[in-house]
C-alpha positions as CSV (number, residue, x, y, z in Angstrom):
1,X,222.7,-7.3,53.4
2,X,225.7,-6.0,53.0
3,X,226.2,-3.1,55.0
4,X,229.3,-1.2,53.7
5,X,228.7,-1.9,50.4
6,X,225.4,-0.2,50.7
7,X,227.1,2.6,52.5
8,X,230.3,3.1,50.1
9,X,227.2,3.6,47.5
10,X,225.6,6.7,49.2
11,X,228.7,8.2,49.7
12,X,228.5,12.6,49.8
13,X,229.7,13.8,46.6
14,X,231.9,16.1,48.5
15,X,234.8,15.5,45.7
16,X,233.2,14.6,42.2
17,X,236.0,13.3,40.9
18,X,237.6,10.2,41.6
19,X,240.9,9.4,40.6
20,X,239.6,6.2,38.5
21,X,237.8,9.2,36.6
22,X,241.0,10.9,35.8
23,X,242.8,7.5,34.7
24,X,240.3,7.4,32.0
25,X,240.8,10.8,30.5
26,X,244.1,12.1,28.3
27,X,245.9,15.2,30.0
28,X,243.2,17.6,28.5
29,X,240.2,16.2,29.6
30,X,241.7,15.6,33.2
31,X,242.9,19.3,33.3
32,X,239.2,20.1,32.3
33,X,237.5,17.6,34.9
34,X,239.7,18.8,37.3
35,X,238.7,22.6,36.7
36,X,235.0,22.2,37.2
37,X,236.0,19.8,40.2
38,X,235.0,20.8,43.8
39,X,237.1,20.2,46.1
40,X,235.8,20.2,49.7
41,X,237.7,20.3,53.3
42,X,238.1,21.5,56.2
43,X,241.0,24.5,56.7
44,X,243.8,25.0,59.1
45,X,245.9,28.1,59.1
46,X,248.7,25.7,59.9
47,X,248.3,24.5,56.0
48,X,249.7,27.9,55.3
49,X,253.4,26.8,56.5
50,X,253.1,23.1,56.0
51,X,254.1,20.8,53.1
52,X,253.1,17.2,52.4
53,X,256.5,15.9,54.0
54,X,255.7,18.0,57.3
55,X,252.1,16.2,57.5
56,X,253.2,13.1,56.7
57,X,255.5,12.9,60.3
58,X,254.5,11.0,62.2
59,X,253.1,8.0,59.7
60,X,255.1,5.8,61.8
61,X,254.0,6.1,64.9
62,X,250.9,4.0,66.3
63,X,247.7,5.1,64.0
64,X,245.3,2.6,66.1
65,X,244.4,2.3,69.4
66,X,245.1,-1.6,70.2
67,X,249.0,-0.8,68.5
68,X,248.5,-2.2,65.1
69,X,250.3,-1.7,62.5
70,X,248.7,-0.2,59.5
71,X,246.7,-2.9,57.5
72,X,246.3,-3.3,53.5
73,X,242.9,-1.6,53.2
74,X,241.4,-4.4,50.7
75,X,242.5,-6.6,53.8
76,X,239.9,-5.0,56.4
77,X,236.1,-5.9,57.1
78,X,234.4,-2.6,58.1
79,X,233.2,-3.7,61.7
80,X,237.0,-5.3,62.1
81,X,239.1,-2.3,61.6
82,X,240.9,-1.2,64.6
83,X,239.8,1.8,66.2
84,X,242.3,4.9,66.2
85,X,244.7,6.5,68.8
86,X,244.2,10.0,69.5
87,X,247.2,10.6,67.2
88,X,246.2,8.2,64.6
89,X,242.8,10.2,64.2
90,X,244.7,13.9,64.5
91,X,247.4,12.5,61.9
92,X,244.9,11.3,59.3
93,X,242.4,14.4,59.8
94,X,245.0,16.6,58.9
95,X,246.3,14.5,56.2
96,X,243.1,14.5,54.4
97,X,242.2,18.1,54.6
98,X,245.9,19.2,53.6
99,X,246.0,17.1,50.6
100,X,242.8,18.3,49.5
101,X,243.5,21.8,50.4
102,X,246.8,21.2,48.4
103,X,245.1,19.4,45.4
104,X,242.7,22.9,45.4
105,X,245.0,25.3,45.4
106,X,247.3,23.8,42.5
107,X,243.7,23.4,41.0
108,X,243.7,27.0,40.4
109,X,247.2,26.7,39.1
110,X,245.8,24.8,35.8
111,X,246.2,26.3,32.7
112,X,244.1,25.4,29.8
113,X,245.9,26.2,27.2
114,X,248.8,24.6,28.2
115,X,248.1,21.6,30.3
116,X,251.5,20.5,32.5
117,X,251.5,17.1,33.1
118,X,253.0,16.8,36.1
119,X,250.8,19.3,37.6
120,X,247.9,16.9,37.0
121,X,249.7,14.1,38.3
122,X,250.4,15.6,41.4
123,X,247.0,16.8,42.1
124,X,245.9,13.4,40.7
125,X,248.1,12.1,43.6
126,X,247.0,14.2,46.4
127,X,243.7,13.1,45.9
128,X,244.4,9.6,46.1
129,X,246.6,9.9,49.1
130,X,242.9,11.9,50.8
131,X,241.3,9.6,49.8
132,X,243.2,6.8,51.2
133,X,243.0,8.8,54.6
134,X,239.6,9.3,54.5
135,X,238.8,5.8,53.9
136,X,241.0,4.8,56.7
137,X,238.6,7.1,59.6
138,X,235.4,5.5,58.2
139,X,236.9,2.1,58.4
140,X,238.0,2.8,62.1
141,X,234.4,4.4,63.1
142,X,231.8,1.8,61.9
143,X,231.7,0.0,64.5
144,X,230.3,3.5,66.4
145,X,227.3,3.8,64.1
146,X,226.5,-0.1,64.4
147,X,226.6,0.6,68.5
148,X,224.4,3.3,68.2
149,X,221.9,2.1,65.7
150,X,221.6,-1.1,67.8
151,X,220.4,1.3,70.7
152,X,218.0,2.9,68.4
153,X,216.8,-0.2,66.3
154,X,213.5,-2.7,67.2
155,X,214.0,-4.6,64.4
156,X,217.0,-6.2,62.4
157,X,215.8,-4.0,59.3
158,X,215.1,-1.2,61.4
159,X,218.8,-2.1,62.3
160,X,220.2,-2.4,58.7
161,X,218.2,0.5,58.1
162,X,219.9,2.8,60.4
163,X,222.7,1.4,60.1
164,X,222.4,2.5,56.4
165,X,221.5,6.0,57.5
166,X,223.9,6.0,60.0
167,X,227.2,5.5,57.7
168,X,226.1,8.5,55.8
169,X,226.0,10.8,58.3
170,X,229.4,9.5,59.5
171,X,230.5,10.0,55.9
172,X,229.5,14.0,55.8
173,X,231.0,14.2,59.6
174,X,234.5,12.9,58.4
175,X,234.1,16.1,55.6
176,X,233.2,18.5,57.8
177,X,235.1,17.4,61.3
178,X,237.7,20.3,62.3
179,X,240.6,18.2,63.7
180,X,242.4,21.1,65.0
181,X,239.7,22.5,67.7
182,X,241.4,19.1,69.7
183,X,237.9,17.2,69.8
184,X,237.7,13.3,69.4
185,X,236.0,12.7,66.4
186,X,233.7,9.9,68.3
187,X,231.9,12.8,70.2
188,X,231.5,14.7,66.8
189,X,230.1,11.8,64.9
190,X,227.9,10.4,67.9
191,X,226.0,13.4,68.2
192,X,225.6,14.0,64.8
193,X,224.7,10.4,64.0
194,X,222.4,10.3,66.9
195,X,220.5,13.3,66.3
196,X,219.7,12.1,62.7
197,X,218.6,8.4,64.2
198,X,216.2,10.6,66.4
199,X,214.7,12.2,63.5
200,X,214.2,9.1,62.0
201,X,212.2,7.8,64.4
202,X,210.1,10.6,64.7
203,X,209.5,10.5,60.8
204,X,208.5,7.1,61.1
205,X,206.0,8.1,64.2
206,X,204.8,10.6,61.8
207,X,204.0,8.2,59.6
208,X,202.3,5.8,61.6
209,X,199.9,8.4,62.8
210,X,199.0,9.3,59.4
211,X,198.3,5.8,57.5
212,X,195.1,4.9,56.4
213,X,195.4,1.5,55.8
214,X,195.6,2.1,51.9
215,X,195.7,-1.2,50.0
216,X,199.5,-1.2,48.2
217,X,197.9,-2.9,45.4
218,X,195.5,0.4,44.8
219,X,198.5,2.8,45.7
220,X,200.5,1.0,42.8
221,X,197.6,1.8,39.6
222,X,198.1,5.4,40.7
223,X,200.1,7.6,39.6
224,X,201.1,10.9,42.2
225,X,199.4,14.3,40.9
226,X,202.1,16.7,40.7
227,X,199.9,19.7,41.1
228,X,200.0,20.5,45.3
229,X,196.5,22.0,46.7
230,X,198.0,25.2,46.3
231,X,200.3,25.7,43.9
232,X,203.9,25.8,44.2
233,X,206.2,29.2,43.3
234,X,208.9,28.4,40.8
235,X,211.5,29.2,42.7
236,X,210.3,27.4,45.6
237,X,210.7,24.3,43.4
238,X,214.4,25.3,42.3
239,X,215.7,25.4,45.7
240,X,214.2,22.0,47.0
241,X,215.4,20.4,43.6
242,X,218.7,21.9,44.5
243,X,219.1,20.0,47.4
244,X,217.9,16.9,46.1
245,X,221.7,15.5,45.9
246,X,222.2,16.3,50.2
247,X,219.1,16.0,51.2
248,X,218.1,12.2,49.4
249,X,220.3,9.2,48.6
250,X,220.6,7.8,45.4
251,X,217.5,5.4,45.3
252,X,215.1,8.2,46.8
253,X,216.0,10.5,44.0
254,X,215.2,8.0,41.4
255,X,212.2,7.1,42.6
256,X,210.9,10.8,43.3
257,X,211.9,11.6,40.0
258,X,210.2,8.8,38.7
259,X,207.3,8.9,40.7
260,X,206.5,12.7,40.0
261,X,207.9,13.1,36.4
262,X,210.7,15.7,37.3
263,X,213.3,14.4,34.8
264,X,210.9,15.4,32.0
265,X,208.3,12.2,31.6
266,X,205.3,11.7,32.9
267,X,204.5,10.5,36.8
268,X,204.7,6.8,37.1
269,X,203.0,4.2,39.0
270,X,204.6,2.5,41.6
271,X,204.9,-1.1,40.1
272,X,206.5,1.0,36.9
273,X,209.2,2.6,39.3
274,X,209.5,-0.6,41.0
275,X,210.3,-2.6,38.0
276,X,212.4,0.4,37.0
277,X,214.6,0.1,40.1
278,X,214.4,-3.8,40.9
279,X,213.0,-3.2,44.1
280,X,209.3,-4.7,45.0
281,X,206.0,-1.8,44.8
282,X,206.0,-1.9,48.7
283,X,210.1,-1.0,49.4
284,X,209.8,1.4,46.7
285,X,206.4,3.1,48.3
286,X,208.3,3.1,51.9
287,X,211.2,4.8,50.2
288,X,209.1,7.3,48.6
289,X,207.6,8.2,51.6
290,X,211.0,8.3,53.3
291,X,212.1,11.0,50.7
292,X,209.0,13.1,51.2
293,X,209.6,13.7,54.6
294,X,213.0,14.3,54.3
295,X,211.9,17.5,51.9
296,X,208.9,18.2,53.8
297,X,211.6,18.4,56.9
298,X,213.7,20.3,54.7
299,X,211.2,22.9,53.5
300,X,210.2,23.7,57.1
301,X,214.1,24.3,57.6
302,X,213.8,26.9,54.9
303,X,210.6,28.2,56.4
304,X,208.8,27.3,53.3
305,X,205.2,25.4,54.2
306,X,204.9,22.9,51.9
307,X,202.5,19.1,52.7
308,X,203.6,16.1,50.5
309,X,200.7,14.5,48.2
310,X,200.8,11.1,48.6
């Protein structure tokens, strides 16, 4: 398995558009994309008086810990990348959440009707460089979430597993980390990824206490009822659906929408999803069950009682 290809793939949507997107599109369509973009980060009132050549000081100076220089980023393994200095981490913070504050506000600068070029461009190229930046921090912190699922793991797929898990929390963490409260990052992300791992584990005790020993082979000619024992307000629905795109990865919202016919179609059996997804009945039964905790730990965030039918 590889691990940060599986991780690059669950990666928060907290920009939905990339700049490959905008490559493909003439002026017009990138100044529309780039209207209805969100662009998320994490503000500074120093951003008020800075520009990009004021965040940029400082490049030059040693980003890593060990004293490397910067490497080619298609040149580094995930678990080989140096780890940061404290400078390194401060410098490339800030330069992520300045070119994306940057990028937004010039966002708002877009007009329609007459579409500057060299307006898109430079948000185009802000958006690149944040990216570039933000790449650089998960690089340098994977080797944290391996050391910490290693702690949490039994297995070597409970280890891939949370290892999986673990990269996307440290993905959300590097959007929503305030550099400028003067906090290492690694104390940020530990406790965040650490707290999830927990959770994880007490999902899966959960589960164990529940199973009844239900052949898979029975579980995969039958398709989920969507109809709950009582029955489920509208707008309760709405709001879970609405978090469907933070609350599950990509593969869990396929297969709940699959599996319950919420994009449309009818509720389909677990060999059908399977086949659907290229993943065997039993992955794809562990996974829906993985997803349905995650909402039922969501709806008791919200308050809302609601008990999976499985």
């Amino acid at each position: 398995m590889n691990v940060l290809n599986d991780f690059t793939l669950n990666q928060p949507e907290q920009i939905m558009l990339t700049t490959a997107d905008l490559k493909n599109c003439d002026v017009h369509d990138q100044a529309e994309a780039m209207m209805q973009t969100e662009i998320s980060f994490t503000y500074a009132d120093e951003f008020e008086q800075l520009s990009l050549d004021d965040v940029e000081i400082g490049a030059d100076e040693e980003i890593y810990a060990n004293g490397d220089a910067r490497v080619d980023q298609a040149g580094i393994r995930g678990m080989e990348a140096p780890l940061l200095s404290p400078h390194g981490e401060r410098f490339l913070f800030r330069l992520m959440n300045y070119c994306r504050y940057r990028a937004n506000a010039l966002r708002s600068k877009i007009n329609p009707n007459r579409v500057r070029k060299s307006l898109i461009k430079e948000i185009e190229v802000l958006l690149a460089r944040a990216e570039r930046a933000r790449t650089e921090i998960v690089q340098a912190n994977l080797r944290l979430v391996a050391a910490i699922a290693h702690k949490f793991a039994n297995s070597k797929t409970e280890y891939e597993e949370y290892i999986s898990e673990g990269n996307m929390i440290l993905l959300n963490a590097v959007d929503k980390f305030d550099y400028s409260r003067g906090f290492r990052f690694s104390t940020y992300a530990t406790h965040s990824v650490q707290r999830h791992l927990y959770r994880q584990m007490q999902r899966k005790q959960r589960r164990k206490n529940r199973e009844v020993g239900t052949p898979t082979e029975v579980l995969a000619d039958i398709a989920p009822d969507r109809d709950l024992d009582q029955p489920l307000d509208h707008r309760i629905a709405e709001q879970i659906m609405q978090h469907f795109d933070t609350c599950l990865d990509e593969r869990e919202r396929v297969i709940i929408q699959e599996r319950y016919g919420l994009n449309g179609g009818s509720a389909e059996t677990l060999k059908a999803v399977a086949e659907k997804v290229g993943l065997s009945k039993e992955r794809v039964r562990q996974l829906q069950m993985r997803a349905l905790e995650k909402l039922q730990d969501l709806t008791i965030q919200m308050k809302i009682r609601l008990e999976p039918s499985f």
